[in-house]
C-alpha positions as CSV (number, residue, x, y, z in Angstrom):
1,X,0.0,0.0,0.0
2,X,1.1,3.2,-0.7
3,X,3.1,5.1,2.0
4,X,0.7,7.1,3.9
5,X,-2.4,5.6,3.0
6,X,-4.4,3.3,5.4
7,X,-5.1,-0.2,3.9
8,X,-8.7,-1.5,4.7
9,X,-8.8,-4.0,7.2
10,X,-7.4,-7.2,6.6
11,X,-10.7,-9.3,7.7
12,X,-12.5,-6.9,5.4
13,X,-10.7,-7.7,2.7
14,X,-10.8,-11.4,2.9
15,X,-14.4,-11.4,3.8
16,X,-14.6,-9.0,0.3
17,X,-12.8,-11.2,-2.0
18,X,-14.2,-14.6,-0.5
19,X,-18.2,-13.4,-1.3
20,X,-16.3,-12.6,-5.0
21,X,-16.8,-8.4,-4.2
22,X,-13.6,-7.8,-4.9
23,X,-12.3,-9.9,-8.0
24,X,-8.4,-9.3,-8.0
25,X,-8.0,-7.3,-10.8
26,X,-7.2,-3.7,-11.7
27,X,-9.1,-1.0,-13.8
28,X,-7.3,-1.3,-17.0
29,X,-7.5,-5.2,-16.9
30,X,-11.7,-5.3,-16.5
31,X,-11.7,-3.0,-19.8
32,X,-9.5,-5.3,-21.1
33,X,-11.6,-8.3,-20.3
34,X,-14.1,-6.4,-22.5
35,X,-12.1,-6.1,-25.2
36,X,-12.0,-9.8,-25.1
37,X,-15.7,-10.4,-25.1
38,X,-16.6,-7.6,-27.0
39,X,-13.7,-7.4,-29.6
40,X,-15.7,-5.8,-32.6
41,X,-17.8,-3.4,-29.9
42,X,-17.3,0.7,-30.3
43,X,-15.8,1.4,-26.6
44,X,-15.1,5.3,-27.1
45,X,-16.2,8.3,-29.6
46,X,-15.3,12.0,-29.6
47,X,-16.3,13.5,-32.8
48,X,-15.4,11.9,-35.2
49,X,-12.9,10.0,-33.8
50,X,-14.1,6.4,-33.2
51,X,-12.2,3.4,-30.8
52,X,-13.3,-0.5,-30.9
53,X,-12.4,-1.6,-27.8
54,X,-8.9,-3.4,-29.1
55,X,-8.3,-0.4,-30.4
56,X,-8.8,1.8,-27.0
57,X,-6.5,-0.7,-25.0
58,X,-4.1,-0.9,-28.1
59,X,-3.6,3.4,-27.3
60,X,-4.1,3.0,-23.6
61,X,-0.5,0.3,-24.0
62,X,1.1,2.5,-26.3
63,X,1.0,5.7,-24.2
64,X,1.6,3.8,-20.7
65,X,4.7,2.8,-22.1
66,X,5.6,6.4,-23.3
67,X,5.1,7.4,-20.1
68,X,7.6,4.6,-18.7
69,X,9.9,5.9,-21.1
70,X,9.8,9.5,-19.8
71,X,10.3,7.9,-16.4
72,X,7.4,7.8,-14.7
73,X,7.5,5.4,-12.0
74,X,5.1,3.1,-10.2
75,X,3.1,4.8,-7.3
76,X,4.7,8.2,-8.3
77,X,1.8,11.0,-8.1
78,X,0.7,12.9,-11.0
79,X,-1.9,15.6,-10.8
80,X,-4.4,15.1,-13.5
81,X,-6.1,18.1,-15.1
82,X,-7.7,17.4,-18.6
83,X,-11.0,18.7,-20.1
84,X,-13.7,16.1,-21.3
85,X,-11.8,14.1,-24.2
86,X,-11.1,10.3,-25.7
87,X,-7.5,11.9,-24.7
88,X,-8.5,12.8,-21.2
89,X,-9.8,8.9,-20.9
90,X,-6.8,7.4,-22.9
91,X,-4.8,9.0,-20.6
92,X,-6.5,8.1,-17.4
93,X,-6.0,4.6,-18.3
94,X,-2.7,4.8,-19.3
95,X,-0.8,6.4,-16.2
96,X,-3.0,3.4,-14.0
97,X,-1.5,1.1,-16.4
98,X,2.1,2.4,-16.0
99,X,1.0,2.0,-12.1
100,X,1.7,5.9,-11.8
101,X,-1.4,7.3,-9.5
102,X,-3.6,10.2,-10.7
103,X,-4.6,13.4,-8.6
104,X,-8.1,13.1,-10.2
105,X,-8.8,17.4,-10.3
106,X,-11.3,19.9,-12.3
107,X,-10.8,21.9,-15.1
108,X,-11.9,25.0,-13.3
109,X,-8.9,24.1,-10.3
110,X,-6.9,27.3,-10.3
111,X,-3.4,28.3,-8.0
112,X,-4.1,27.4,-4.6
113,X,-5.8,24.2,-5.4
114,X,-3.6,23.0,-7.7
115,X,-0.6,24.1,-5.9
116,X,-2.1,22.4,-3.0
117,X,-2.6,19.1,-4.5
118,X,1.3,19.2,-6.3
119,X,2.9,19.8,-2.8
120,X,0.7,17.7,-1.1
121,X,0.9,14.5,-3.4
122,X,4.5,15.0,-3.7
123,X,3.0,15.1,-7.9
124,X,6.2,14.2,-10.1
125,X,3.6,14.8,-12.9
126,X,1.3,17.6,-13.9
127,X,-1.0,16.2,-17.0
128,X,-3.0,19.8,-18.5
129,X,-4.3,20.7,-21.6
130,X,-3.0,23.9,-23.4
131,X,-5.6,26.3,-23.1
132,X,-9.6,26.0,-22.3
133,X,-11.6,28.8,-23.4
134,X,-9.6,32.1,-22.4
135,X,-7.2,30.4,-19.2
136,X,-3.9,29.0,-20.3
137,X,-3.2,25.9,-18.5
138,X,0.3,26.2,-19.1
139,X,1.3,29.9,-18.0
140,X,-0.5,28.1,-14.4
141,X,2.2,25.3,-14.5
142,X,5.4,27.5,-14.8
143,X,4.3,29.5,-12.1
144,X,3.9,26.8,-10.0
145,X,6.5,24.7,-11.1
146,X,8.8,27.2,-9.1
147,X,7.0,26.3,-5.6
148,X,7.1,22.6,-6.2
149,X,10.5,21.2,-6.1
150,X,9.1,17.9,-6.6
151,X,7.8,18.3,-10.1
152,X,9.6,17.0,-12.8
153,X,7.5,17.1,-16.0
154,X,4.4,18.6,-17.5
155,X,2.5,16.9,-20.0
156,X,0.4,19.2,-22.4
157,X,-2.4,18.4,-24.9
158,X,-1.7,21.0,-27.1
159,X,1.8,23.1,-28.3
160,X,4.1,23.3,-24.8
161,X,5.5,26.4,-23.9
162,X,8.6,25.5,-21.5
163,X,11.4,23.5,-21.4
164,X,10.0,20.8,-19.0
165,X,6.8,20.9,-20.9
166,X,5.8,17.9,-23.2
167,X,3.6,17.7,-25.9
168,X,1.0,14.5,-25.5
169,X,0.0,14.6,-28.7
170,X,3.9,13.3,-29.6
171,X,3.9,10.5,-26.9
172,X,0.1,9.2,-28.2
173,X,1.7,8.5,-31.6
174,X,4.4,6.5,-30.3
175,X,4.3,2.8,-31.1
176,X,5.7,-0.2,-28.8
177,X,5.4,-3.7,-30.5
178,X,2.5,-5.4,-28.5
179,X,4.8,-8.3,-27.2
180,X,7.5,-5.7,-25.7
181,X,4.9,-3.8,-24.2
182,X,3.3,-6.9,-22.5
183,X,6.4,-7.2,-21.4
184,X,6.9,-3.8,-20.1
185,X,3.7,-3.0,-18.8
186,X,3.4,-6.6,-16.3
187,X,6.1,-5.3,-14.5
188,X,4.3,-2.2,-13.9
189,X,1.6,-4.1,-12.6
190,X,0.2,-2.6,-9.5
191,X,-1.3,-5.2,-7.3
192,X,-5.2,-5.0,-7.0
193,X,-5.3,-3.8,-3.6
194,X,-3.4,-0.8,-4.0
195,X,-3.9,3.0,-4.4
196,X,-5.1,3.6,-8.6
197,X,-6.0,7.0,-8.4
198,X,-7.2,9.9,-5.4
199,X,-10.2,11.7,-6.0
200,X,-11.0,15.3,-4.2
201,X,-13.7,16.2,-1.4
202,X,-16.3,18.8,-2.2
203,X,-14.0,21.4,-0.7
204,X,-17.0,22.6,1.6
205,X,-14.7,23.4,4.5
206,X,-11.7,24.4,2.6
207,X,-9.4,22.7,-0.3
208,X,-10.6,19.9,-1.4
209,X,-8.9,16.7,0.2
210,X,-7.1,14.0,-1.5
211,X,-9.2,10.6,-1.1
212,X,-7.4,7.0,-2.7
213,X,-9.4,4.5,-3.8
214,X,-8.1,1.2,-4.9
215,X,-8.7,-0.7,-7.9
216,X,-10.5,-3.5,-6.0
217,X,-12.8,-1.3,-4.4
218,X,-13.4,1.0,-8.2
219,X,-13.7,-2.2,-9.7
220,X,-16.8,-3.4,-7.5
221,X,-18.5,0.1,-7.2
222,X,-18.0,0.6,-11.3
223,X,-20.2,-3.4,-11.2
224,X,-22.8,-2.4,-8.6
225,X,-23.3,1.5,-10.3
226,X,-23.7,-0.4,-13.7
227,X,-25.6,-3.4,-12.5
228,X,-28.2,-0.9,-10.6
229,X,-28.9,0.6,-13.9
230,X,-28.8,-2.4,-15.9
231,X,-25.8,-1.5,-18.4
232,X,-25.0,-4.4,-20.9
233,X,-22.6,-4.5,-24.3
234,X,-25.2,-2.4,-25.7
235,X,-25.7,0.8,-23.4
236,X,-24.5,4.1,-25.0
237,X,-23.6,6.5,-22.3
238,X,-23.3,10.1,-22.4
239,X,-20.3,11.1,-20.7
240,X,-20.9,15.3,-20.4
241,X,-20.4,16.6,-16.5
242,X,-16.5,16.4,-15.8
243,X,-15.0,13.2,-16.5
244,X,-12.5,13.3,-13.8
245,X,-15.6,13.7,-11.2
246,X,-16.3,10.9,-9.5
247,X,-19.9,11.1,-10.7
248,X,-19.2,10.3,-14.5
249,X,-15.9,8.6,-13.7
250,X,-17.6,5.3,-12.2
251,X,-21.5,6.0,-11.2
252,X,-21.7,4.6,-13.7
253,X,-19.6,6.5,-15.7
254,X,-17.3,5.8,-18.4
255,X,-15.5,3.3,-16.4
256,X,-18.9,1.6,-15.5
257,X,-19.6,1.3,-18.8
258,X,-16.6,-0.2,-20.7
259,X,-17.4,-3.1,-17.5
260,X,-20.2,-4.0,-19.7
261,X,-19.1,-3.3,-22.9
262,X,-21.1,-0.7,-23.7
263,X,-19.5,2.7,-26.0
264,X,-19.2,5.9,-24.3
265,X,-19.6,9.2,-26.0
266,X,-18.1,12.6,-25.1
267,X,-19.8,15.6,-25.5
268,X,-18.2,18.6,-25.2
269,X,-21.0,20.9,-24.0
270,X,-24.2,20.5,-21.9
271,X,-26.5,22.7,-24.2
272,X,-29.1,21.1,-26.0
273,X,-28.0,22.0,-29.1
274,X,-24.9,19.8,-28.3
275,X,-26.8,16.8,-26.5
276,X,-29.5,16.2,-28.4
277,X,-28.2,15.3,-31.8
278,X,-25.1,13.5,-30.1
279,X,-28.4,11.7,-28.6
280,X,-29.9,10.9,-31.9
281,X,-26.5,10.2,-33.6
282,X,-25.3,7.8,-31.3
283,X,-28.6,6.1,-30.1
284,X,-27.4,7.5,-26.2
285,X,-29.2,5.1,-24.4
286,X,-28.3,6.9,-20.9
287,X,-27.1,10.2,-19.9
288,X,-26.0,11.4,-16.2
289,X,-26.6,14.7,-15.6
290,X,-27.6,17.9,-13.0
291,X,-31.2,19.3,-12.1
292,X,-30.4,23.2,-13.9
293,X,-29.5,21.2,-17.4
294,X,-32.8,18.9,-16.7
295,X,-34.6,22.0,-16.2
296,X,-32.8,23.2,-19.5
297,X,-33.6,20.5,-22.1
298,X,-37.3,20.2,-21.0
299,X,-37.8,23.6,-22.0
300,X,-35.9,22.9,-25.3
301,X,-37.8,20.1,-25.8
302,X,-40.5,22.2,-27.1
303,X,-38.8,23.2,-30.0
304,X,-37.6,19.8,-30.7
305,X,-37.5,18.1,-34.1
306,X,-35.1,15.0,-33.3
307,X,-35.3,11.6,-32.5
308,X,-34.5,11.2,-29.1
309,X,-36.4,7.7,-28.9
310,X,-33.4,5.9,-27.8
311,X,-32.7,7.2,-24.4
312,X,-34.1,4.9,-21.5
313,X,-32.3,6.1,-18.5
314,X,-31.7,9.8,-17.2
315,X,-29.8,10.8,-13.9
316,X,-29.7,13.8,-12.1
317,X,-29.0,14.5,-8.8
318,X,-28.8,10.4,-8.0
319,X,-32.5,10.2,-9.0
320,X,-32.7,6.8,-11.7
321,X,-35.1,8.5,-13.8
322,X,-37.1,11.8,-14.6
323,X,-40.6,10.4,-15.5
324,X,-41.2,13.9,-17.2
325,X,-38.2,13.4,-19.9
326,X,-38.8,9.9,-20.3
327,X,-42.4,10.4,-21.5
328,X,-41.8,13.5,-23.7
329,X,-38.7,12.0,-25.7
């Protein structure tokens, strides 16, 4: 376990794995046991872009062992701030994979959070994207970079802007031969039990604290979240709050849903002029979302004109359905 964390209790964790709760195995490994069953299945879309399942965990490989290469090691922290993206969840998967832990944080974290988090993980690793809207992600990193002496490397989707910045976009194109990076990646292998990833408290009393959750216990919670809903190899899910929130991470979530088998599909945007014909496009079958956008879409449903038929199941605010939304699309 890693240093500093509490483990569960050991009776806890027998009692857990002997009732078949906890199954052994780590996040990337139960998307890859859908890639087994579901090998010609869509797992991911983001515009245009399009991922069968082999071909998500093909990327997921390729990156985890770029970011070997640049040194990354297992149980090293990396503070994770990327906008909704099939890069965002390629790289999620990746740094678990290369057994590296991500500081799971928001898009709209600013200095003192994400100073905060740096110090306090001890973060080697600050994953950004350039720019979103008007705030430049990277400006943020160099002036924090100073303050954190244990910060080695920032990884940016988009052009980098100083010398210990590196562009993702190179490392996703580089290639590892599939047996060398079996090779590379099993000894990377963090055991089930361990820390995969620390998500934040609400901040309601201050800066939001750093909680880690294993992959035994995400693993089980992305099963029940999907099995409550009844997600199978042909649920379409919606990803549109945050990504890295715990919410549409594995409750269901993305996570929940490439258990099953099922595609998820990024939108990027909560407007109905954005949902709805990513709705009709993809057949969305279920979307997780918050009461204001509810309140939003049933008023745009009045000026409607497409076919929305597909949608069974719509959350907000941890209700399973809205009976009014179900019965007008």
């Amino acid at each position: 376990m890693l240093e500093g964390c509490t483990p569960w209790p050991e009776d806890f964790a027998a009692r857990y794995r002997a009732k078949g709760y906890w199954q052994g195995i780590t996040l990337p490994e139960m998307v890859a046991q859908s890639a087994d069953k579901y090998p010609d299945n869509v797992a991911l879309v983001d515009g245009d872009r399009r991922f069968t399942y082999p071909e998500l965990c093909r990327a997921v490989d390729d990156l985890a062992c770029a970011f070997v290469r640049q040194g990354l090691r297992p149980q090293e922290r990396v503070v994770f701030q990327m906008p909704n993206s099939a890069d965002m969840a390629i790289t999620f998967l990746a740094l678990l994979k290369a057994g590296v832990i991500p500081v799971m944080c928001l898009p709209a974290h600013r200095h003192s959070e994400i100073g905060h988090f740096l110090a306090h993980a001890q973060a080697v690793g600050y994953l950004i994207a350039d720019r979103v809207k008007d705030f430049d992600y990277r400006t943020m990193a160099t002036e924090l970079a100073t303050a954190c002496p244990s910060l080695r490397e920032v990884f940016v989707l988009g052009e980098p802007m100083a010398p210990n910045q590196i562009d993702l976009r190179a490392l996703r194109t580089e290639r590892t031969d599939p047996k060398d990076a079996a090779a590379m990646l099993a000894k990377r292998r963090a055991p089930s039990g361990e820390v995969a990833l620390m998500l934040l408290s609400g901040g309601t009393t201050g800066i939001s604290k750093m909680i880690p959750r294993t992959h035994d216990d995400y693993v089980h919670v992305c099963r029940l979240s999907g099995a409550a809903l009844n997600l199978d190899a042909r649920t379409v899910y919606l990803a549109l709050l945050q990504m890295a929130h715990n919410y549409t991470l594995i409750a269901p979530g993305f996570l929940g849903t490439w258990a099953v088998g099922g595609r998820v599909v990024v939108a990027h945007g909560t407007t109905a002029d954005i949902v709805f014909p990513l709705i009709e496009r993809e057949r969305v079958t279920l979307v997780a979302t918050a009461p204001p956008l509810v309140v939003a879409w049933l008023a745009a449903l009045e000026s409607n004109r497409l076919d929305l038929s597909s949608l069974k199941v719509l959350t907000s605010g941890g209700a399973r359905l809205v009976p009014e939304l179900r019965r007008r699309v």
